[in-house]
N, CA, C and O of each residue as an XYZ file, in Angstrom:
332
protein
N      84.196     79.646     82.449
C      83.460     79.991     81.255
C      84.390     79.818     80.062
O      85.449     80.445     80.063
N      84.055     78.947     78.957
C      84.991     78.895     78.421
C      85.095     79.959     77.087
O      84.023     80.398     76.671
N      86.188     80.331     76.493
C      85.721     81.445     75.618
C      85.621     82.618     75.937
O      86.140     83.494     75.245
N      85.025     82.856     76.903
C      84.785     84.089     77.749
C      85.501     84.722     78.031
O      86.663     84.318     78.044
N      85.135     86.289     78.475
C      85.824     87.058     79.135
C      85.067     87.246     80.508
O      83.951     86.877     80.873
N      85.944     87.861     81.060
C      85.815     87.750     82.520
C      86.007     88.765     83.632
O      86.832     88.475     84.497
N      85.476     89.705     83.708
C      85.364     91.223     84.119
C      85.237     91.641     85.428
O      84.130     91.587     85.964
N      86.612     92.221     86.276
C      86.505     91.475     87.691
C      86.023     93.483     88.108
O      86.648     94.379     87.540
N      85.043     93.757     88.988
C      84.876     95.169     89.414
C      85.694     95.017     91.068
O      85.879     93.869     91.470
N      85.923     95.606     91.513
C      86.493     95.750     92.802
C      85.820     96.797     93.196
O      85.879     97.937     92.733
N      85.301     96.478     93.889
C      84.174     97.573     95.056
C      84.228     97.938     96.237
O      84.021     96.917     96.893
N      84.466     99.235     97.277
C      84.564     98.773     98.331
C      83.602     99.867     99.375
O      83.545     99.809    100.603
N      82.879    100.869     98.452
C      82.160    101.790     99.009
C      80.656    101.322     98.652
O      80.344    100.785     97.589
N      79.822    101.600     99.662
C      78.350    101.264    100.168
C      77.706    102.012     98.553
O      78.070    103.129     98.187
N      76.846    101.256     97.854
C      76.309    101.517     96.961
C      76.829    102.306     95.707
O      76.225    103.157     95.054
N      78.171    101.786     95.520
C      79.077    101.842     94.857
C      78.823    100.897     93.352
O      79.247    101.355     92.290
N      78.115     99.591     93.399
C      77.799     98.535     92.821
C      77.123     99.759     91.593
O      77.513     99.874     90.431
N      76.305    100.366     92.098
C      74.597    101.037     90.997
C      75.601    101.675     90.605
O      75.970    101.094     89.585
N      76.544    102.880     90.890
C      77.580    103.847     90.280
C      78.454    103.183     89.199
O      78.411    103.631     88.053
N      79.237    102.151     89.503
C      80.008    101.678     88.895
C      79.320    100.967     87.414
O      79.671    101.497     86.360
N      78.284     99.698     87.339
C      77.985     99.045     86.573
C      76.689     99.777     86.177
O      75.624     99.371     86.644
N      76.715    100.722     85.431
C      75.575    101.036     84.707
C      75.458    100.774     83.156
O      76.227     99.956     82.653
N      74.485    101.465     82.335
C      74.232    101.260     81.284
C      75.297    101.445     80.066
O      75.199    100.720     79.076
N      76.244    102.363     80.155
C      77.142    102.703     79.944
C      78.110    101.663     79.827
O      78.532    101.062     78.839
N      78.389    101.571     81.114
C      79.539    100.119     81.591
C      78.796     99.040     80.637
O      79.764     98.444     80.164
N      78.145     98.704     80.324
C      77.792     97.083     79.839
C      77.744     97.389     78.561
O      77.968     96.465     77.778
N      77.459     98.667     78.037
C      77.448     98.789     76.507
C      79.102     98.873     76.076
O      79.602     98.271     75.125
N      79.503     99.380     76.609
C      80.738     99.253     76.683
C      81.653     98.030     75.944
O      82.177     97.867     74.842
N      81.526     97.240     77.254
C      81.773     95.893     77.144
C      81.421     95.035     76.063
O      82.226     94.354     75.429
N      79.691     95.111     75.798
C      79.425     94.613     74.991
C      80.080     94.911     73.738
O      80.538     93.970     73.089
N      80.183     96.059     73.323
C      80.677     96.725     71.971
C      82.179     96.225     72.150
O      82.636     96.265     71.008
N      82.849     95.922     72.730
C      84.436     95.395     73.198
C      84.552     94.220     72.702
O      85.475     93.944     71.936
N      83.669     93.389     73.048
C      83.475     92.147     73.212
C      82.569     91.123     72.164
O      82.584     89.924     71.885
N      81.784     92.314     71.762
C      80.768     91.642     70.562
C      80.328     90.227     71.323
O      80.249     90.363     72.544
N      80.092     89.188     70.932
C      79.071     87.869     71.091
C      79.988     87.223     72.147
O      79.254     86.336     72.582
N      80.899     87.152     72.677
C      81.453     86.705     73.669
C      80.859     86.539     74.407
O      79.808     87.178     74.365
N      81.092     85.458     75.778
C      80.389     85.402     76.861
C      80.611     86.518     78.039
O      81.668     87.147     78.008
N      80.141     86.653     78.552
C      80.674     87.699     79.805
C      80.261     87.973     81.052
O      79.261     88.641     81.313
N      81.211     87.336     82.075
C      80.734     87.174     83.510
C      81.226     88.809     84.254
O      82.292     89.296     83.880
N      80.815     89.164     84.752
C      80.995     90.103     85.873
C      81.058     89.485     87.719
O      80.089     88.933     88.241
N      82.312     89.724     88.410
C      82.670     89.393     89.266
C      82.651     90.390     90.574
O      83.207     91.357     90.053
N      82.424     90.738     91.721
C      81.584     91.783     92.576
C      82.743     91.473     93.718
O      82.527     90.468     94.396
N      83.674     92.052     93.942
C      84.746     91.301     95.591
C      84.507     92.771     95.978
O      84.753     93.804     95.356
N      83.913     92.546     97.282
C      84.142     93.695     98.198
C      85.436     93.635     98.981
O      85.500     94.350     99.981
N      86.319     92.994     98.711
C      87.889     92.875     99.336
C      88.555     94.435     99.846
O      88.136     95.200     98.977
N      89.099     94.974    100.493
C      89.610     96.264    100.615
C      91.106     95.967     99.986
O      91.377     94.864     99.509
N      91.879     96.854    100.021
C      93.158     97.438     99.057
C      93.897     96.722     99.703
O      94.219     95.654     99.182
N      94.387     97.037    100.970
C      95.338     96.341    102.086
C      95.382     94.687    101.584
O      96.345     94.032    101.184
N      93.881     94.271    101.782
C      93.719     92.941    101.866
C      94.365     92.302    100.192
O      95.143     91.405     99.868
N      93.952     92.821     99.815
C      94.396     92.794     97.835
C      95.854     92.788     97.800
O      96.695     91.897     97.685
N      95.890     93.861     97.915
C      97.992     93.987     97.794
C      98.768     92.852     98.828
O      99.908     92.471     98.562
N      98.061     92.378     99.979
C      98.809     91.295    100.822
C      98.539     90.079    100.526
O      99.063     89.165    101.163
N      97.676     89.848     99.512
C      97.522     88.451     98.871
C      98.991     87.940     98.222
O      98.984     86.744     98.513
N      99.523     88.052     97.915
C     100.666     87.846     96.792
C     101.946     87.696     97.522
O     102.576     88.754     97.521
N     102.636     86.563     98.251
C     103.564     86.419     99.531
C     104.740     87.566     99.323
O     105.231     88.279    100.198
N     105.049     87.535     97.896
C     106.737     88.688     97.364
C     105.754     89.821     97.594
O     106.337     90.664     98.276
N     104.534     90.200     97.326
C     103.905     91.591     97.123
C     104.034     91.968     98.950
O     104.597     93.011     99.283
N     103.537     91.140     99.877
C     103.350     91.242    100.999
C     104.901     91.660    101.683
O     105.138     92.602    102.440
N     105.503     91.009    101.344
C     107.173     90.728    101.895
C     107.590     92.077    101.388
O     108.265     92.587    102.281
N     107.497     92.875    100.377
C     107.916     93.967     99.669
C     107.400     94.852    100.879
O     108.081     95.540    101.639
N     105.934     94.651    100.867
C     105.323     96.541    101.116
C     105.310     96.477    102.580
O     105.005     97.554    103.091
N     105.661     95.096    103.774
C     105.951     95.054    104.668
C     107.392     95.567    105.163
O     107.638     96.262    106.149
N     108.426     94.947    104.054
C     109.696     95.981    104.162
C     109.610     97.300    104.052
O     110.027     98.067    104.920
N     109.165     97.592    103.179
C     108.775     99.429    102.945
C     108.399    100.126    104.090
O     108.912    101.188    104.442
N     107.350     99.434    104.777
C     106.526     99.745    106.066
C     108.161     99.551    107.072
O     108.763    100.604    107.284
N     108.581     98.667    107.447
C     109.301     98.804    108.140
C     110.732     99.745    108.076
O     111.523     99.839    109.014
N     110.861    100.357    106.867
C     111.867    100.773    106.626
C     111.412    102.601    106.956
O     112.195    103.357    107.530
N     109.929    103.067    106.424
C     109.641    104.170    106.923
C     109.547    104.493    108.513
O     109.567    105.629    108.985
N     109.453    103.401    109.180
C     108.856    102.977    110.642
C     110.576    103.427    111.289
O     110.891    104.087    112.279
N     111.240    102.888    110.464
C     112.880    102.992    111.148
C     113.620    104.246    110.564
O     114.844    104.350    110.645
N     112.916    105.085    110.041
C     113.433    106.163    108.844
C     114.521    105.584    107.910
O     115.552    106.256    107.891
N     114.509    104.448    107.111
C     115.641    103.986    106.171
C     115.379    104.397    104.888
O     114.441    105.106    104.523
N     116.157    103.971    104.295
C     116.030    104.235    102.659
C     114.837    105.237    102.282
O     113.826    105.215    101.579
N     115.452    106.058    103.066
C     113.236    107.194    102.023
C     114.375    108.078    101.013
O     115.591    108.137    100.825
N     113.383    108.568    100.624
C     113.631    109.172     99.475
C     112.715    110.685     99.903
O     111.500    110.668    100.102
N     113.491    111.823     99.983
C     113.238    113.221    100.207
C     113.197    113.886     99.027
O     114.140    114.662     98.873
N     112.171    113.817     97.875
C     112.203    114.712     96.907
C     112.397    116.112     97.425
O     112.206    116.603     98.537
N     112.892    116.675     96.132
C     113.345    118.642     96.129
C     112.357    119.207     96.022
O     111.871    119.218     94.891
N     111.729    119.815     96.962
C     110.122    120.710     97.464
C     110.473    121.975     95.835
O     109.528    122.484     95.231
N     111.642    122.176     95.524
C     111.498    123.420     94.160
C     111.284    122.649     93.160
O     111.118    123.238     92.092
N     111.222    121.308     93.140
C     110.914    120.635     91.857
C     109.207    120.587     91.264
O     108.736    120.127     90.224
N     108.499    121.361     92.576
C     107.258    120.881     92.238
C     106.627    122.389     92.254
O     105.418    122.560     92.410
N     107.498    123.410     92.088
C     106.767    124.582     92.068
C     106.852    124.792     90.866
O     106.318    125.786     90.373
């Protein structure tokens, strides 16, 4: 679309679509956006699948995973810091 903006929702709960994009949501936009064009985009993708798209994003949170898996590098915050 050229010109356009391009408005991606990420959805991943059953009738989530009617909650998310209501009347509200588009006035919104519109008032944002004034005469612009404007597509709305619908990926039911889950989180996992999202964050492992990206090969360095994948390679990162797979190290992380393996590093909690082996108890390495964690980080033990101070339980009195949060009282």
């Amino acid at each position: 679309m050229a010109n356009g903006i391009v408005v991606i929702v990420m959805l991943n709960l059953e009738n989530s679509l009617r909650k998310a994009i209501d009347d509200r949501f588009l006035k919104s936009i519109e008032i944002l956006y004034g005469d612009k064009g404007i597509e709305i985009s619908v990926d039911e993708m889950d989180e996992t699948e999202y964050l492992l798209r990206s090969p360095e994003n994948k390679r990162r949170l797979l190290a992380a995973l393996d590093n909690v898996e082996h108890n390495r590098k964690l980080v033990i915050p101070d339980r009195n810091l949060f009282r």
